[in-house]
C-alpha positions in Angstrom: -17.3 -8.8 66.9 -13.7 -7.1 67.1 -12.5 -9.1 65.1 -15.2 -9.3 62.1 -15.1 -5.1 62.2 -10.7 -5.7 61.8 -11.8 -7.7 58.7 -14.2 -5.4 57.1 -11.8 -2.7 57.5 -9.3 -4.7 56.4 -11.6 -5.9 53.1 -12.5 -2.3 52.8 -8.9 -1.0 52.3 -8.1 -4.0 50.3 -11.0 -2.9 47.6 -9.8 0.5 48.1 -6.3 -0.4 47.0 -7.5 -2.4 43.9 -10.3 0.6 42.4 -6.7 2.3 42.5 -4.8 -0.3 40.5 -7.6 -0.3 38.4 -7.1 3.2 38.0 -3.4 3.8 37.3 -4.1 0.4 35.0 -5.9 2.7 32.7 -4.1 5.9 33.0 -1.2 3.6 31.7 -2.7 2.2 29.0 -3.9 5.2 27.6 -0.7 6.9 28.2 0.5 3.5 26.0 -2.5 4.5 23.6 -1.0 7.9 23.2 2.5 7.1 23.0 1.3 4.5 20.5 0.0 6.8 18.2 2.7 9.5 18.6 5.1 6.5 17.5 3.3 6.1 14.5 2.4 9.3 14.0 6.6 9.7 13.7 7.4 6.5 12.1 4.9 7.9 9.1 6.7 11.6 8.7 10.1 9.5 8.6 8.6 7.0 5.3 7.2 11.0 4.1 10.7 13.1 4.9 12.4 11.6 1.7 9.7 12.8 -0.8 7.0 14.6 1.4 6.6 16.9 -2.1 5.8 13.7 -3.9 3.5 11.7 -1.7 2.5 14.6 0.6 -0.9 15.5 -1.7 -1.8 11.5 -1.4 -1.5 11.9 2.2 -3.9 14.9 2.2 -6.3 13.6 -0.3 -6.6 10.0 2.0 -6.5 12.5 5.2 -9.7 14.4 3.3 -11.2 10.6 2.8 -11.1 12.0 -1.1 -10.2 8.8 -2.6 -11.2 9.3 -6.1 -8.6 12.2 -5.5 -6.4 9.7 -4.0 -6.5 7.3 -6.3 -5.4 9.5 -9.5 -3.1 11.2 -7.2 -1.8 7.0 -7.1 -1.4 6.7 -10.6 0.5 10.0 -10.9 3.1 9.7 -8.2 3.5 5.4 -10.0 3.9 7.0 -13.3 6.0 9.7 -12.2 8.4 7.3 -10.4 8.6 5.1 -12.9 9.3 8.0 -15.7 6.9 6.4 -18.2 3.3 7.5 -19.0 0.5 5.0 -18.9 0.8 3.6 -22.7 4.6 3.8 -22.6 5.0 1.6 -19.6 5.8 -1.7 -20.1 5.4 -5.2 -18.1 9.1 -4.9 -17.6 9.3 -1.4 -16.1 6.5 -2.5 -13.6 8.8 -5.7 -12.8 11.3 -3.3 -11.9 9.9 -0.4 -9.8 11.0 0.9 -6.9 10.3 -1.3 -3.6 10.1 1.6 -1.3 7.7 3.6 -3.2 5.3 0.7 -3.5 5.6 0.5 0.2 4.7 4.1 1.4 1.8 3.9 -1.4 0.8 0.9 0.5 1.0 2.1 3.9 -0.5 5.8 3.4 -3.5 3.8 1.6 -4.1 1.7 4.7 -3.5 3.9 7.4 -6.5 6.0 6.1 -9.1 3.7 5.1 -9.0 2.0 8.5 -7.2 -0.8 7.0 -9.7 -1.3 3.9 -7.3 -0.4 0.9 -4.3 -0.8 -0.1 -1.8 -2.9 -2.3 -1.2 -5.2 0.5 -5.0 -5.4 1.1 -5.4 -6.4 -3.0 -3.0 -9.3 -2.7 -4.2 -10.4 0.7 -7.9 -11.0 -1.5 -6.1 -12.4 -4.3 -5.0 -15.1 -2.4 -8.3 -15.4 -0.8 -9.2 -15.9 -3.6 -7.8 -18.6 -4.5 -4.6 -17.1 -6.0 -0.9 -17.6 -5.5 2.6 -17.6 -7.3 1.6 -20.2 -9.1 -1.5 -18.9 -10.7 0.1 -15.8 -11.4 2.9 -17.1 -13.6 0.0 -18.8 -15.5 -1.9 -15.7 -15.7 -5.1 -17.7 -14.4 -8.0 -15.6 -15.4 -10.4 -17.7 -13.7 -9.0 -16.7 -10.5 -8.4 -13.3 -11.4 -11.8 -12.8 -12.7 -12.9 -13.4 -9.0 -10.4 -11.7 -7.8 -11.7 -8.4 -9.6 -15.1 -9.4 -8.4 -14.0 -9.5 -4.8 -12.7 -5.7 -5.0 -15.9 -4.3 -6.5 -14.2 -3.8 -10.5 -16.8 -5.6 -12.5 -20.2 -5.4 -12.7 -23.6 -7.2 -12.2 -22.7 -8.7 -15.9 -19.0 -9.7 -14.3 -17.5 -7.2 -16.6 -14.7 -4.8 -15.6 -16.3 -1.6 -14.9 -13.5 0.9 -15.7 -15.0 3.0 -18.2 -17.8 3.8 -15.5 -14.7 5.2 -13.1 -17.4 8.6 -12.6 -20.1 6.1 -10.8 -17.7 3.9 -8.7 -18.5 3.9 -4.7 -15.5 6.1 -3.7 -16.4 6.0 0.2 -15.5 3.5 2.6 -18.7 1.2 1.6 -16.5 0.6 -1.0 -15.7 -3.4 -1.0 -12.0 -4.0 0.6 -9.0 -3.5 -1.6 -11.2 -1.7 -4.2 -8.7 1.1 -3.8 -6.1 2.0 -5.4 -7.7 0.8 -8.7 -7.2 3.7 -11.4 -3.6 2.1 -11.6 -4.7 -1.3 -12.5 -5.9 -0.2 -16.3 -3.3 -0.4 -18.6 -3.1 -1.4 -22.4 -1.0 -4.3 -21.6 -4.2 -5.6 -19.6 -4.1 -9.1 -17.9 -0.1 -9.2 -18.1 0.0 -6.1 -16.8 -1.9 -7.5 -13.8 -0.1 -10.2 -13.5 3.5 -8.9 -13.9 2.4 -6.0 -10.2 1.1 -8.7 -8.9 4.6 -10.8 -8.9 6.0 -7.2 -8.1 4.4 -6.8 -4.9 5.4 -10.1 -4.0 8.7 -10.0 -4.4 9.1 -6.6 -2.3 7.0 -8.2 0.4 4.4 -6.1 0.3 2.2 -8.2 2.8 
């Protein structure tokens, strides 16, 4: 009998000891959860400290979840980096902007859309899509034709919508990698597309 009451103690302290692992398992990884997010919370006002003037209203607008505001805030900042406006730039400046900007666009963009938009997020459907270097160079329209389907650009009719910009879905309903899209239009059209496209490959923007 002694010796069944030793082991119920025993069993008792034993389950005692493991509620608090459990506990101090938890506290530690939400201490990790915090420390986590302070990490990135840092790591993003480093990308911002360079040019916090010229991405810091894109970072308010996509804070606000404004991301019509976002999105023309996008094509400002692109324009502006790139010292053109939209029917002066050229295939060949695109081909040639700045890696780093393309990058903090990216990562603002996905950081506050939980992941749903973004540059990265655009070429990650592209190659769903069927899409790669290869179809690029040959400016395959089939496949961008779905692409631009995919992302919520055309209509029922499989037309690009761009010219109805006031009645797009500018909420997170939106279909993934819908956003940015104000950017995309230019009057170089389909070489245009595919000229970013090779861009954001080439700075790794994955």
């Amino acid at each position: 009998m002694k010796d069944t009451e030793t082991r119920l103690t025993e069993l008792e302290t034993t389950v005692i000891e493991l509620k608090n692992k459990e506990i101090k398992i938890a506290q530690l990884e939400a201490k990790i959860s915090e420390l986590t997010t302070f990490i990135s919370d840092i790591q993003e006002q480093f990308i911002l400290l360079p040019d916090v003037t010229r991405y810091g209203n894109l970072k308010k607008f996509l804070q606000e979840s404004d991301f019509r505001k976002a999105d023309e805030e996008t094509t400002r900042i692109m324009l502006e980096v790139a010292g053109e406006e939209r029917d002066t730039l050229t295939p060949d400046d695109v081909s040639k902007y700045p890696c780093n900007s393309l990058q903090v666009i990216d990562e603002i963009w996905r950081k506050y859309s939980n992941q749903k938009f973004g540059f990265s997020i655009q070429l990650k459907t592209y190659y769903q899509a069927g899409g790669n270097l290869d179809t690029i160079r040959a400016q395959d329209i089939t496949i961008l034709k779905k692409f631009a389907d995919e992302v919520g650009w055309l209509d029922e009719n499989k037309v690009a919508k761009f010219e109805d910009y006031d009645n797009w879905d500018f909420t997170l309903s939106a279909p993934d990698g819908c956003f940015p899209a104000h950017w995309w239009k230019s009057p170089y059209g389909l070489k245009m597309v595919t000229f970013f496209f090779s861009r954001l490959i080439s700075c790794n923007i994955a």
